[in-house]
Backbone bond lengths (Angstrom), bond angles and torsions (degrees), N, CA, C in turn:
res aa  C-N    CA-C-N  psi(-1)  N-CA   C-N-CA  omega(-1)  CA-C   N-CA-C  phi
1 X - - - 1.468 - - 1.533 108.79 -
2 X 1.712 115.37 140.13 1.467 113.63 -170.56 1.478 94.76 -80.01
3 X 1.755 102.77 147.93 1.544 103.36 169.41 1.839 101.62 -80.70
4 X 1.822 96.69 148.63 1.271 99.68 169.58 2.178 121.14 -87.59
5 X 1.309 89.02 -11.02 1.773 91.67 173.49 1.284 122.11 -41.14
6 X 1.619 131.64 -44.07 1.216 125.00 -178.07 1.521 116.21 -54.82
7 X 1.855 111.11 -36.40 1.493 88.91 -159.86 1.133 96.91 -84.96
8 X 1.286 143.19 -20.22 1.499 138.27 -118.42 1.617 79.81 -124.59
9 X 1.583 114.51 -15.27 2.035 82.70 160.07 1.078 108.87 -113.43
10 X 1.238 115.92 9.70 1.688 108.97 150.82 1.235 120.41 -85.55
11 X 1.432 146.49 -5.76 1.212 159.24 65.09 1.602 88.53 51.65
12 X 1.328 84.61 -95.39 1.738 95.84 -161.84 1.336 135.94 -67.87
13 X 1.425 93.55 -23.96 1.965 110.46 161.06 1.318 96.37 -66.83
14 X 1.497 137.14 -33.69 1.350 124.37 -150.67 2.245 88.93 -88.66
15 X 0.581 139.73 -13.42 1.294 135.92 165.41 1.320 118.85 -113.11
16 X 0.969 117.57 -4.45 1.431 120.80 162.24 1.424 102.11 -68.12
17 X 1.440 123.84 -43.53 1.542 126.43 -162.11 1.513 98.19 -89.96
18 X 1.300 115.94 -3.36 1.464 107.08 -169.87 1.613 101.90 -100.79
19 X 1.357 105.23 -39.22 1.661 107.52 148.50 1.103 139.36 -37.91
20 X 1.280 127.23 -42.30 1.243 156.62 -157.71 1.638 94.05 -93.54
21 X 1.127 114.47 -56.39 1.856 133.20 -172.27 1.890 88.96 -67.55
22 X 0.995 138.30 -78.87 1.366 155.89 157.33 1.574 109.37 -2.29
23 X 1.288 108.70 -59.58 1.771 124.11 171.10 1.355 107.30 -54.72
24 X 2.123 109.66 -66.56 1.362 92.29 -175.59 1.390 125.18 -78.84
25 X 0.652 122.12 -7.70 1.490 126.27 161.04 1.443 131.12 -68.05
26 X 1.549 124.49 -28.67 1.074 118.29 142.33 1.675 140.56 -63.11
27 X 2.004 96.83 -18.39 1.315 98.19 -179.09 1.157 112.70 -85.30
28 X 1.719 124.38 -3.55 1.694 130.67 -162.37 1.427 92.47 -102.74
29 X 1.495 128.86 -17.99 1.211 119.87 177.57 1.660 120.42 -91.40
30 X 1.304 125.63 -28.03 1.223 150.65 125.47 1.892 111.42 -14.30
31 X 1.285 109.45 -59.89 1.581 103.37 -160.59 1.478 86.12 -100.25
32 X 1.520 133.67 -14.49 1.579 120.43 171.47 1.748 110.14 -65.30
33 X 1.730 103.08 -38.60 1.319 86.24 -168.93 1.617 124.70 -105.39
34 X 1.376 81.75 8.96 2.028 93.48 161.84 1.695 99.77 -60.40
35 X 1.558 98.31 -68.64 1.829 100.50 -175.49 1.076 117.06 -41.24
36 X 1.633 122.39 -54.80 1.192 115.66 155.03 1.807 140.54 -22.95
37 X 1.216 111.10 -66.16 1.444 116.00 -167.82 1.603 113.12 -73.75
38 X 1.682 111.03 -38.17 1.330 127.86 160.91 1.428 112.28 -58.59
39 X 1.187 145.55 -13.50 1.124 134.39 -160.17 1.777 101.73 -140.64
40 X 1.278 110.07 -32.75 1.963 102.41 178.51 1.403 88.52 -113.54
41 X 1.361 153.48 -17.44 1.380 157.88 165.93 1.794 94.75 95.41
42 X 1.489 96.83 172.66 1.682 107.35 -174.13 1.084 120.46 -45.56
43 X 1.498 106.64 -55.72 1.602 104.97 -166.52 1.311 109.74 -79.15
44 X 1.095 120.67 -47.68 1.679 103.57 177.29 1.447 128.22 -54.28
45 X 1.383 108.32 -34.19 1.901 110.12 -172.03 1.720 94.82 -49.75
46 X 1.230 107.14 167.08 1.493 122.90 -178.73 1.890 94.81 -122.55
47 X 1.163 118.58 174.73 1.218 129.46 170.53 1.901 101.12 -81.55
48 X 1.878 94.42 -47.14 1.742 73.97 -162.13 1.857 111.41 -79.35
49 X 1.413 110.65 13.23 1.619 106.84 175.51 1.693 115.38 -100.46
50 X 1.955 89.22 7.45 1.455 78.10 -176.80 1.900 91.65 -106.02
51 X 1.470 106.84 -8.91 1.442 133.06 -175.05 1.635 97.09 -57.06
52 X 1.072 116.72 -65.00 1.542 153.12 -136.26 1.931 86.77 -90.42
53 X 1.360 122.55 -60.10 1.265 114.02 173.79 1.621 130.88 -78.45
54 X 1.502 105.83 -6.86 1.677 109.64 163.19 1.372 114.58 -90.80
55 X 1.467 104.92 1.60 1.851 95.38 -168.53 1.674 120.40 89.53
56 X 1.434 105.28 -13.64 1.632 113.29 -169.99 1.231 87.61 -95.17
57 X 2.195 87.68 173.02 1.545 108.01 178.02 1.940 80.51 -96.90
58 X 1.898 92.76 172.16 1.072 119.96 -173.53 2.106 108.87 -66.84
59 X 1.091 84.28 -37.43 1.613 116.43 -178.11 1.349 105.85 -52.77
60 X 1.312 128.38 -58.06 1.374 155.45 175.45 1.782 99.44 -58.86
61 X 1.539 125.08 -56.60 1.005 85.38 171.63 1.549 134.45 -91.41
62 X 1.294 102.83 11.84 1.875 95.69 -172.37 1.616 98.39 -102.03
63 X 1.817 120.60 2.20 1.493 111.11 157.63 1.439 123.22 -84.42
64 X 1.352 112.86 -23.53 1.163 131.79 160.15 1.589 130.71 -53.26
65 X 1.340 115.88 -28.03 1.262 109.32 -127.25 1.722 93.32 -169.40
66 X 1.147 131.69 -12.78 1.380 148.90 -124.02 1.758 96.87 -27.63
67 X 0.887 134.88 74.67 1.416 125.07 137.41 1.599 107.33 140.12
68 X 1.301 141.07 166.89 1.651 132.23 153.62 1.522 120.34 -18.98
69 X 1.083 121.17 -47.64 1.431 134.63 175.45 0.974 131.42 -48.12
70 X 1.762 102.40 -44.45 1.282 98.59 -176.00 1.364 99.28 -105.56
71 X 1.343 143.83 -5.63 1.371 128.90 164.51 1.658 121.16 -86.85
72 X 1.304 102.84 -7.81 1.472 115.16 146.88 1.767 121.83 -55.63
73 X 1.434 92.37 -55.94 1.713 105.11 170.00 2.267 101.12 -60.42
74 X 0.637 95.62 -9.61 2.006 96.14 -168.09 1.340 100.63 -98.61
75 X 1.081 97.89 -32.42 1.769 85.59 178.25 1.369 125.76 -106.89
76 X 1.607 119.44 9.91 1.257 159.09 118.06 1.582 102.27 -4.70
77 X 1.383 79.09 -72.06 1.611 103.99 -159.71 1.336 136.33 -81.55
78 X 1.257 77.14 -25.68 1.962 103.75 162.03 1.498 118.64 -81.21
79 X 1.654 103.56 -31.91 1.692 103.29 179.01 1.358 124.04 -74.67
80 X 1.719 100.01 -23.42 1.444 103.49 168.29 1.356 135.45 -73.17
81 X 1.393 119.29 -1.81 1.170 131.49 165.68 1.469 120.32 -39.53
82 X 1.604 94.54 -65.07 1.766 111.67 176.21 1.701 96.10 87.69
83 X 0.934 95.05 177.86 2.041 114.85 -162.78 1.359 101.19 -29.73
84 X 1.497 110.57 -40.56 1.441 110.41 -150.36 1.892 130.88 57.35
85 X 0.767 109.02 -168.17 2.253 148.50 10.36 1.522 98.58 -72.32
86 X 1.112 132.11 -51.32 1.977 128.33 173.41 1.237 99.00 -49.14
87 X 1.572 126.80 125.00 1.245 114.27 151.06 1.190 131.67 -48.57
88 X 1.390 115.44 162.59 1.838 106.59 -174.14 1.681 117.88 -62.99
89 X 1.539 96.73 -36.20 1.731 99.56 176.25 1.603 124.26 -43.72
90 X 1.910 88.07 -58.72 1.407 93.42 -175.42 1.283 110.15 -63.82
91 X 1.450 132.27 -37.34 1.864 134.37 -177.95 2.216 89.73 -63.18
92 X 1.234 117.92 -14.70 1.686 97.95 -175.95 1.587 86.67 -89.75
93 X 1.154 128.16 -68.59 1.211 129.23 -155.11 1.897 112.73 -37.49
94 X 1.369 102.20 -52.92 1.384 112.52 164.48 1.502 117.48 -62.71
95 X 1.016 139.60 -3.31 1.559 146.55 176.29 1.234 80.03 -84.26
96 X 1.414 125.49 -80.32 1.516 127.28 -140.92 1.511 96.97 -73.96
97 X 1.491 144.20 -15.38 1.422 100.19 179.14 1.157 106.61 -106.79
98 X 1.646 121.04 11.85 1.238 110.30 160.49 1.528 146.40 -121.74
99 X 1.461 92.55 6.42 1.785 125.43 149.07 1.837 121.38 -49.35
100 X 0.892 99.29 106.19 1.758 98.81 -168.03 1.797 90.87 -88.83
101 X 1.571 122.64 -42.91 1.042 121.53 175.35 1.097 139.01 -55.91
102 X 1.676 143.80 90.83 1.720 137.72 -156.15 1.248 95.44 -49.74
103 X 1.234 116.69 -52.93 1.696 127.34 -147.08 1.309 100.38 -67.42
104 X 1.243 112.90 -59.16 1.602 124.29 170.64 1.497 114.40 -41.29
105 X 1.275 130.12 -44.04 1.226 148.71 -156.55 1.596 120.39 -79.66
106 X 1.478 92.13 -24.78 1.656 131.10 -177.90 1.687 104.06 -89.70
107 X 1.578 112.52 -50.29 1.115 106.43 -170.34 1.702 122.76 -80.07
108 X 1.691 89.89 -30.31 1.754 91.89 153.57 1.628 133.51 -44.79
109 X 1.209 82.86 -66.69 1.904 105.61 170.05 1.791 92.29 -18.87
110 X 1.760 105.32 -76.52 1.290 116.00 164.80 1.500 123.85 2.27
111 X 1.350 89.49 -87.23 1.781 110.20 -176.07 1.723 103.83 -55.70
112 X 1.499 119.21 -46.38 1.253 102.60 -168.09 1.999 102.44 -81.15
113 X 0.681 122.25 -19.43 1.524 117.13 175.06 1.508 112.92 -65.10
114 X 1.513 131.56 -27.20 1.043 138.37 173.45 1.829 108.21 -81.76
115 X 0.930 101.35 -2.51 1.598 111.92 178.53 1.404 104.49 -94.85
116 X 1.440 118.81 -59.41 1.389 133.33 -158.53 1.917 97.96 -78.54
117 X 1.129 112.19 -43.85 1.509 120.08 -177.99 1.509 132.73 -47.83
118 X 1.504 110.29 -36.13 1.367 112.49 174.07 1.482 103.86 -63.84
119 X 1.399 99.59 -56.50 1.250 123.08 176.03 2.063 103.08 -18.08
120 X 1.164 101.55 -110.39 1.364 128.65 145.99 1.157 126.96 0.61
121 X 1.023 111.15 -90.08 1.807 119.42 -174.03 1.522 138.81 -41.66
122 X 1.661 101.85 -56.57 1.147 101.56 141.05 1.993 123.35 -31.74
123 X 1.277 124.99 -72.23 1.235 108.21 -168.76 1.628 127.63 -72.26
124 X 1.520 99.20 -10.97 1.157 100.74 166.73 1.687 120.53 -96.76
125 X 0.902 123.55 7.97 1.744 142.68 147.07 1.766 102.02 -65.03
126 X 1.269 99.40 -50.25 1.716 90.53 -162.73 1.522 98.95 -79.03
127 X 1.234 126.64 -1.27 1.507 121.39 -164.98 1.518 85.15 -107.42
128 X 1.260 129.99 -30.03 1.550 111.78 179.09 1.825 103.01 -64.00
129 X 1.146 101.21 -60.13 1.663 101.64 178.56 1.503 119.03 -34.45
130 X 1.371 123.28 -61.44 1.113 142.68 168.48 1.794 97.95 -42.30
131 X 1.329 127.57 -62.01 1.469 109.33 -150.67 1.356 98.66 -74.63
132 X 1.221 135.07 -3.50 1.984 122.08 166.47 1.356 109.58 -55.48
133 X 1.142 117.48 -48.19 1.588 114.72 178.82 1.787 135.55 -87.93
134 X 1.651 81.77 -9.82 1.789 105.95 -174.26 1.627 104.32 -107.97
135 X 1.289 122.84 131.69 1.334 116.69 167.74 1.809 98.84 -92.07
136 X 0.916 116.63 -21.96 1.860 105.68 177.02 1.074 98.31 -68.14
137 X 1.435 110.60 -70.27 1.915 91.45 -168.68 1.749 115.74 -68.80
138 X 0.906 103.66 -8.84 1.781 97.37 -177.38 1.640 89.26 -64.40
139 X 1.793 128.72 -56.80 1.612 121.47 162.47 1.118 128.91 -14.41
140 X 1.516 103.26 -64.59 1.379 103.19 -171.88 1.302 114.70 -90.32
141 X 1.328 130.94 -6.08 1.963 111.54 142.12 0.832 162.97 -76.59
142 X 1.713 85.86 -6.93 1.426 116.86 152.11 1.274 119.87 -55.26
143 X 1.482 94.53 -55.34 1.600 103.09 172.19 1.659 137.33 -44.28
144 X 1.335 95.81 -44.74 1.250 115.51 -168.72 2.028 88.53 -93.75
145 X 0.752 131.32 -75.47 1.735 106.45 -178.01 1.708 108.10 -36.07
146 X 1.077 129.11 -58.33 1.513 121.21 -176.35 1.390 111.00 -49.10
147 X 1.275 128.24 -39.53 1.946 142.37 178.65 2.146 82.92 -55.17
148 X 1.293 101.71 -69.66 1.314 109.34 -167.50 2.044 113.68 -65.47
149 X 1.109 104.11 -18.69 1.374 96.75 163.22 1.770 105.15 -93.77
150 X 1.084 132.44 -51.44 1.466 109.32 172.01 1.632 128.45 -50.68
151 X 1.295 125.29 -26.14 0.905 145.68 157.58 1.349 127.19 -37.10
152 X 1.262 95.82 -57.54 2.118 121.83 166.90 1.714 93.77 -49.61
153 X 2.032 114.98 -61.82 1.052 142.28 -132.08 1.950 90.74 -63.48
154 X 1.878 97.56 -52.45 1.297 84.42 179.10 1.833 117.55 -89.82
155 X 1.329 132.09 18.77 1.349 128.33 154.12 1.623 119.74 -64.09
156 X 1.710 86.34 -45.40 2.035 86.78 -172.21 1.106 97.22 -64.76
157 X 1.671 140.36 -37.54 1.547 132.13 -136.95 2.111 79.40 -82.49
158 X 1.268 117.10 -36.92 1.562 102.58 -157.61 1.747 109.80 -98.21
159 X 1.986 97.31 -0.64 1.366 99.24 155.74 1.631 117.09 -72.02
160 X 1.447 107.47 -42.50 1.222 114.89 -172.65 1.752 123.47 -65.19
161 X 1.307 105.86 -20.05 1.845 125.81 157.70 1.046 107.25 -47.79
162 X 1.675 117.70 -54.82 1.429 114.24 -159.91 1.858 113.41 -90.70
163 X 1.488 114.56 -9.33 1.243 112.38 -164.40 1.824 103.14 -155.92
164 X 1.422 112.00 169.78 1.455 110.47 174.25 1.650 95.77 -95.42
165 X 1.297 123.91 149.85 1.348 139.21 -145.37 1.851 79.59 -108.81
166 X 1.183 122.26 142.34 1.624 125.06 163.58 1.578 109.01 -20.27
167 X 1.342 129.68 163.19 0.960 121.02 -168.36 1.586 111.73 -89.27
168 X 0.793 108.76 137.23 2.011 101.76 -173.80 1.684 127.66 78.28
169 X 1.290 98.09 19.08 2.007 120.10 -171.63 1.707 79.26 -115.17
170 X 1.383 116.15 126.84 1.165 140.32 168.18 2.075 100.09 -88.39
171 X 1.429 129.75 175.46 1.002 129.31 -161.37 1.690 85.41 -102.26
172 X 1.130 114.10 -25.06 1.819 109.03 179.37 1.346 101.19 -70.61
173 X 1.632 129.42 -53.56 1.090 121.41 -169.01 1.941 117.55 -65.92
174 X 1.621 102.05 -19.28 1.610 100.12 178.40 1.593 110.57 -65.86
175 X 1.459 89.68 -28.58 1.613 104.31 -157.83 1.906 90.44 -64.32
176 X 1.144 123.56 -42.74 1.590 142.84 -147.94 1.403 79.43 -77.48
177 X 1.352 146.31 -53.73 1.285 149.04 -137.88 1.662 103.70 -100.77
178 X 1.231 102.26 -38.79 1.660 97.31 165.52 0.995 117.25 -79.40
179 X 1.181 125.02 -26.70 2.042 131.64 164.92 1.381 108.33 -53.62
180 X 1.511 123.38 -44.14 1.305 111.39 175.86 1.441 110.01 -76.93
181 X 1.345 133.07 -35.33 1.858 114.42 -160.20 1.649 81.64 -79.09
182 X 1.620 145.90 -14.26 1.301 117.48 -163.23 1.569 108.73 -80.17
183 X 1.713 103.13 -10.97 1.495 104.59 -155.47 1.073 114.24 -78.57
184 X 1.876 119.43 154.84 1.393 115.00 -160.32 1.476 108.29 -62.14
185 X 1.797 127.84 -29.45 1.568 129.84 -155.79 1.704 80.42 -74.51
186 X 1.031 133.79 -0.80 1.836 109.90 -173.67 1.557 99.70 -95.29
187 X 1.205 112.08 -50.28 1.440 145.06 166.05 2.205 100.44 -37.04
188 X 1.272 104.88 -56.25 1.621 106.37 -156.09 2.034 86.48 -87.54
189 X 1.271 115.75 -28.46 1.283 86.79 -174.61 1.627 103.61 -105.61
190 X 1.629 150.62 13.86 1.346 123.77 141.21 1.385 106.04 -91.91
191 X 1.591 138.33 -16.69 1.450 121.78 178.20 1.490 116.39 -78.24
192 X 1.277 92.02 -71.46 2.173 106.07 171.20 1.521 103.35 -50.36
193 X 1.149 133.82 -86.07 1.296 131.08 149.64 1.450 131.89 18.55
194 X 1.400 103.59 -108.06 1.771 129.70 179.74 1.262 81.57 -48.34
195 X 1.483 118.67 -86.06 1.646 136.69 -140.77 1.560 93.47 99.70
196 X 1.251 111.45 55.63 1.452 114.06 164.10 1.542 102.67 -87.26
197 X 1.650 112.13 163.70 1.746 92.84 171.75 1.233 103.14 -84.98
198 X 1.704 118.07 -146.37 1.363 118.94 -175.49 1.613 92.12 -106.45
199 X 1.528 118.07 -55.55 2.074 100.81 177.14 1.017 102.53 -31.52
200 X 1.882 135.09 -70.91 1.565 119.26 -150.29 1.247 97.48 -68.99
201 X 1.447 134.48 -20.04 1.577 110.99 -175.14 1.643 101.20 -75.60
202 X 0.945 117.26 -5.25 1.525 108.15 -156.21 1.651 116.93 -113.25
203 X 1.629 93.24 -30.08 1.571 96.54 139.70 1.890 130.22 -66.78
204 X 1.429 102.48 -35.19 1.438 99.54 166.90 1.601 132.46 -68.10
205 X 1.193 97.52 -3.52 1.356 116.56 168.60 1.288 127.73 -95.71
206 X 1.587 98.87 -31.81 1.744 106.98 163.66 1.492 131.81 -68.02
207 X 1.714 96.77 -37.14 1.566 94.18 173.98 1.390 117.21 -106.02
208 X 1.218 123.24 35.10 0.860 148.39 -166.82 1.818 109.68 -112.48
209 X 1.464 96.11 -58.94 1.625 108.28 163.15 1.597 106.07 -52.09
210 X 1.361 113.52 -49.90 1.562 120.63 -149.42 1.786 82.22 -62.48
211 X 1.322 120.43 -69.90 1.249 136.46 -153.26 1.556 96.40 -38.31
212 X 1.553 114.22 -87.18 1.371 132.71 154.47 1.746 136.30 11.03
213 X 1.232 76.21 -66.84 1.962 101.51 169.33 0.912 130.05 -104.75
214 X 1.778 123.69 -8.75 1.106 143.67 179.03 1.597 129.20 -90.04
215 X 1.727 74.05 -69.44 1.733 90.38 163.95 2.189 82.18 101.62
216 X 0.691 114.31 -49.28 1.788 136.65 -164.00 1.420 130.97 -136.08
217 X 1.352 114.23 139.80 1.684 97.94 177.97 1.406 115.21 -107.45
218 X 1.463 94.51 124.88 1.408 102.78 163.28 1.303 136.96 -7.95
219 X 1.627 88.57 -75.76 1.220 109.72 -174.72 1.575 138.32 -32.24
220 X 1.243 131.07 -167.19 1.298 139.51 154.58 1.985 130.47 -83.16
221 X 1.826 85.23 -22.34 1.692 96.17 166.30 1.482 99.20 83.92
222 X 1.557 115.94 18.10 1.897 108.13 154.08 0.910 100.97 -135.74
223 X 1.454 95.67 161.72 1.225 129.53 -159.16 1.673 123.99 -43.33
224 X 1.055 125.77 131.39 1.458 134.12 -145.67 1.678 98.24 -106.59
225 X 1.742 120.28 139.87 1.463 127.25 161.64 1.663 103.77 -110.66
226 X 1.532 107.69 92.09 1.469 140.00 -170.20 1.700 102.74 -70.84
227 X 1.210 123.26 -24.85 1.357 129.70 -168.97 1.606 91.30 -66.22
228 X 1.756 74.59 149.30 2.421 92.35 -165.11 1.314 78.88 -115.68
């Protein structure tokens, strides 16, 4: 009797590679139309010039992706990752429940926002521009600031576990205050702007939180290893 093993893991190499083909190809369409939108802006890019510079058909990306919008939303989503291989969230989430230090905890935040921001900011700058004339994307920045203000919403609540919040800063208002230093316009006018780098912006963002929400630092007052 013939064994059936040969086909059936070629079977599985054969979609394994189609997976694999599937991935990079979504990531070449992704980094075509960052260059794209940053560089010819929203409204002008076309689908098939962002088609034409990933190697894909046009077709491929609006099944994927159905339209500018939503690969606007994809690369959103991809920028928030940060350096990796852990996305940046999951490397914050694990900071914060195991940071005993507020101050410390604040100044990380810091360091990883200067990570996630280049990343980021830029496209969420171009999506504010874009949503005056777009009602989809004007949606989805809505969207995506509200993700990013709840987000803040649950940092202050598990800053506020670990420490007393300045005196007279409610946990909504910390939350409001880290929503603003994360936002890209703070980000686009000392980096794009100044020509600050991203560490000093990102330390200015750390002690900045501490000050803010703190009132005081925690800490011991040396020198800090901020890396998440």
């Amino acid at each position: 009797m013939e064994s059936n093993v040969e086909p059936v893991n070629r079977r599985r190499y054969d979609a394994s590679r189609r997976r694999e083909q599937a991935r990079l190809t979504r990531e070449a369409i992704i980094a075509a139309a960052r260059r794209r939108f940053l560089h010819d802006g929203y409204a002008t890019t076309t689908i098939a010039s962002i088609a034409a510079d990933a190697g894909a058909s046009a077709d491929t990306i609006y099944k994927s992706f159905g339209g500018k919008a939503g690969l606007l939303k994809a690369m959103c989503q991809n920028a928030l990752v940060g350096a990796g291989p852990v996305p940046a969230e999951q490397r914050s989430d694990a900071m914060q429940a195991s940071q005993s230090d507020p101050s410390r905890m604040l100044r990380r935040l810091g360091t990883l926002t200067a990570e996630v921001a280049p990343r980021i900011a830029p496209l969420l700058l171009l999506l504010a521009r874009a949503a005056e004339t777009d009602s989809e994307v004007a949606q989805l920045r809505a969207g995506l600031d509200a993700a990013r203000l709840a987000r803040m919403t649950q940092v202050a609540e598990i800053l506020a576990g670990k420490t007393r919040l300045r005196p007279g800063l409610s946990v909504q208002e910390a939350a409001e205050i880290m929503w603003t230093y994360s936002s890209p316009e703070l980000y686009g006018l000392l980096v794009v702007s100044r020509g600050w780098s991203p560490d000093r912006y990102g330390e200015f963002v750390g002690e900045s939180l501490v000050d803010a929400l703190l009132g005081h630092d925690s800490g011991d007052g040396t020198a800090h290893d901020d890396r998440i």
